[in-house]
C-alpha positions in Angstrom: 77.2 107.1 89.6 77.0 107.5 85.8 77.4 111.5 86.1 80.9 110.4 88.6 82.0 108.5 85.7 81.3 110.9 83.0 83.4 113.5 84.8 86.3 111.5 85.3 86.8 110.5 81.9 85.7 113.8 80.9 89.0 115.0 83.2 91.0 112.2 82.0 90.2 113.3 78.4 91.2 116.8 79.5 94.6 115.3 81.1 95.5 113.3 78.1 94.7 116.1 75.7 97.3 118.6 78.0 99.8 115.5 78.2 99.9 115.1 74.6 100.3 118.9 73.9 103.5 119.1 76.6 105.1 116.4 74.9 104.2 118.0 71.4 106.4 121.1 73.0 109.1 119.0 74.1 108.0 120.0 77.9 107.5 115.5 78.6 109.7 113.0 76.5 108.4 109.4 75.9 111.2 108.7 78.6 109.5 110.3 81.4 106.8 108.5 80.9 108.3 105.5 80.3 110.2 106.3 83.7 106.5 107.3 85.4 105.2 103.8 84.1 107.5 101.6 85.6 107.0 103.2 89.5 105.1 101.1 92.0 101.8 102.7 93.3 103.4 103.6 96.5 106.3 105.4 94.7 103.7 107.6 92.4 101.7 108.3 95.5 104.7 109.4 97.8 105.7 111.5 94.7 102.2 113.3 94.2 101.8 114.4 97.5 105.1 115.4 98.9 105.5 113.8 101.5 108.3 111.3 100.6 109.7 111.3 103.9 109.1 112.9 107.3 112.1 113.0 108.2 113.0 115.9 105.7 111.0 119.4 105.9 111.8 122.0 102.4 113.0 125.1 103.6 113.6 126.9 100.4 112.8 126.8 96.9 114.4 128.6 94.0 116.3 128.6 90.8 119.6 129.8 89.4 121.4 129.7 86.0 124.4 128.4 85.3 126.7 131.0 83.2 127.9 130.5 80.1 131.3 129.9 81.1 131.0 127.5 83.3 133.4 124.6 82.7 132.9 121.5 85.0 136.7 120.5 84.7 138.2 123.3 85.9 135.2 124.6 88.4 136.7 123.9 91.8 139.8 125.7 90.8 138.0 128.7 89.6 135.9 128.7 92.4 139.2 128.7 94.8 140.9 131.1 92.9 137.7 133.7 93.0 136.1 133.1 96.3 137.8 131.3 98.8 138.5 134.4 100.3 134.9 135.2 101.1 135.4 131.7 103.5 136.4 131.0 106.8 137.5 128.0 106.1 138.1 125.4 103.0 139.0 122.1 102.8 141.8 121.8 100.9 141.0 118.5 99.8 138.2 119.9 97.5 139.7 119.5 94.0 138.3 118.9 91.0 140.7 116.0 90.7 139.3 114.9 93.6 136.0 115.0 92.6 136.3 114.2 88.8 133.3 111.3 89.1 130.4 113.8 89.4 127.1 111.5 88.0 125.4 114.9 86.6 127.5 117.8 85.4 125.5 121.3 85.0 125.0 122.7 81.7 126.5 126.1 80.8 123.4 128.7 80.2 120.8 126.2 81.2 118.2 126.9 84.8 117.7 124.4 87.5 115.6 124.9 90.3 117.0 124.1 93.6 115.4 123.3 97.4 117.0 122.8 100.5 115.4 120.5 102.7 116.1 120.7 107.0 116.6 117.2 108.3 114.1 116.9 111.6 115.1 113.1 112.7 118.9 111.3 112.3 118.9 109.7 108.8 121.8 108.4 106.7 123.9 109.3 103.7 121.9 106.4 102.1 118.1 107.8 103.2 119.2 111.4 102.1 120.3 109.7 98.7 117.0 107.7 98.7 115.0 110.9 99.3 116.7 112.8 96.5 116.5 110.2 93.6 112.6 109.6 95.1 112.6 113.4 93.4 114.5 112.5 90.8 117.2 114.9 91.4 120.3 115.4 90.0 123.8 114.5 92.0 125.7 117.0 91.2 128.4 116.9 94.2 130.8 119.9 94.7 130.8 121.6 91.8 127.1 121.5 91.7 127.1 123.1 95.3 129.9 125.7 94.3 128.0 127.3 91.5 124.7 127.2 93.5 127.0 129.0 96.1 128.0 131.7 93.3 124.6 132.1 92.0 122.3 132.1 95.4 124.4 131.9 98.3 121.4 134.4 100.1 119.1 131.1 99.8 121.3 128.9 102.0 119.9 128.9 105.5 121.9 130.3 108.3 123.2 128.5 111.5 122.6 125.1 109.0 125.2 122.9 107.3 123.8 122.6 103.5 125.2 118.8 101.9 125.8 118.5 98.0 125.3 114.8 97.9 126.7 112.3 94.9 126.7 108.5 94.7 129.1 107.0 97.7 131.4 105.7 94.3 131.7 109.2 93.1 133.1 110.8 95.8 136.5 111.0 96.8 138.2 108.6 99.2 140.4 109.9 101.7 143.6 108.4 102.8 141.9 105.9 105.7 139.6 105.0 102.8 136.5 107.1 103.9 134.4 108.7 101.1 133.5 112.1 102.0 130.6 114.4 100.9 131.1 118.2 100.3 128.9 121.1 102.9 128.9 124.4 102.8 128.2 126.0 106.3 126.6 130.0 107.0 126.8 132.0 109.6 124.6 134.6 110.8 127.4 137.0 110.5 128.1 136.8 106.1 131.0 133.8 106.9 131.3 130.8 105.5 132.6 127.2 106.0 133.2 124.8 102.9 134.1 121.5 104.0 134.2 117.6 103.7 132.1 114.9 106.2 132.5 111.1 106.1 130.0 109.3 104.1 128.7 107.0 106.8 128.1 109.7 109.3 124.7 110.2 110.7 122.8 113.2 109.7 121.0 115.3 112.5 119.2 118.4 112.4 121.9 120.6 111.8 122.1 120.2 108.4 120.0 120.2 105.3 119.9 118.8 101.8 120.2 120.2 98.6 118.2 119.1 95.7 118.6 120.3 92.2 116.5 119.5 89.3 115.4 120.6 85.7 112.6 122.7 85.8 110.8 120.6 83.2 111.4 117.5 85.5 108.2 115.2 84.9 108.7 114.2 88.2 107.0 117.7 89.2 103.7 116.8 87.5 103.3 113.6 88.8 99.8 114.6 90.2 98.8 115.6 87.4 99.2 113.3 84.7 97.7 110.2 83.7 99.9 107.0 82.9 97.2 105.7 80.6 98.0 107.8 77.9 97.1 106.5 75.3 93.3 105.9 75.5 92.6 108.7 73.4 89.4 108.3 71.0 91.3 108.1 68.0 90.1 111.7 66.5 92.3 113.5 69.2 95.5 111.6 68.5 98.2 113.1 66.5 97.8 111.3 63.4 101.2 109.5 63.8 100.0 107.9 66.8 96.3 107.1 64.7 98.1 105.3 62.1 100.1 103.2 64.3 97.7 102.3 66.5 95.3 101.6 63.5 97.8 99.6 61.3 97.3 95.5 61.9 
């Protein structure tokens, strides 16, 4: 039993030491762990393994960067102007005035890695938003799925509806009062569909979700990191820390 508990602190001293160092190199901000510290049990554990929901299967993982000219604003419109020609069919009702309310805007130059998860069981526009802010992902809405389009339309699956989902205040209401979420649709021949769906439909297996996050996300090292952080011996802390926790 003592060797058991020598090794795990020995690994916990290991943990703490690489935790330290990450957020030395700006790679974890006192905010994500802040953020990790206040998740129930059940929240870390669904986020450790994976398996936040059944209902969802990842098809895909990869990431893109967003040019240097990108201007939120103005991206629908560019988008229309450059590629709607590649498309079988667009909505005209994709704007950016219509969709002005985006909760995260992309930054210009700056990586994100993206999955698309396969919905296996009828869920909700309120379980797929559940299951992306369980991975703390970003709601980027149509503009975030137009540039993903630009940058790696190859990664979208064929035959499958892919949904760019934002918070139900976000989106754009239509005139009978329905908010509608943006999808991009590929077929197996090169075309493309980019349209709008209601809100409170019900998601089946014909469509997928897309998830975008930072690639430093602490969220991705949640089975890695310990929350007790600061149970350093005092030698290894960075002396900042030593003095503070030292002072009376």
């Amino acid at each position: 039993m003592k060797n058991v508990i020598e090794a795990d602190a020995a690994k916990l001293a290991g943990l703490q030491i690489d935790t330290l160092q990450k957020i030395r190199n700006g790679q974890i901000t006192l905010e994500h762990l802040e953020w990790f510290n206040k998740l129930k049990k059940e929240e870390r554990d669904k986020l450790s393994t994976g398996t936040v929901d059944p209902r969802f299967s990842l098809l895909t993982t990869f990431q893109f960067t967003v040019p240097e000219d990108y201007n939120h604003p103005t991206q629908l419109a560019s988008f229309k102007e450059r590629d709607y020609k590649k498309f079988y069919y667009c909505n005209d009702n994709i704007t950016d005035a219509n969709f002005t309310k985006a909760t995260n805007e992309l930054t210009p130059g700056h990586t994100y890695e993206a999955k698309i998860f396969g919905i296996t069981k009828w869920v909700t526009s309120e379980d797929c938003l559940a299951f992306l802010k369980m991975r703390n992902a970003l709601l980027v809405g149509a503009q975030g799925i137009s540039i993903v389009w630009q940058q790696a339309k190859e990664q979208f699956p064929k035959g499958k509806w892919t949904v760019s989902f934002d918070e139900k205040e976000s989106l754009w209401q239509d005139a009978d009062g329905y908010r509608v979420v943006p999808s991009m649709y590929r077929y197996s021949d090169g075309g493309w569909f980019f349209n709008l769906y209601y809100f409170g439909d019900v998601w089946v297996d014909d469509y997928c979700v897309l998830c975008l996050r930072d690639p430093f996300d602490f969220s991705r090292h949640l089975g890695v990191f310990s929350c007790k952080l600061f149970f350093h011996p005092p030698n290894i802390l960075p002396i900042s820390l030593r003095r503070k926790i030292n002072e009376p």
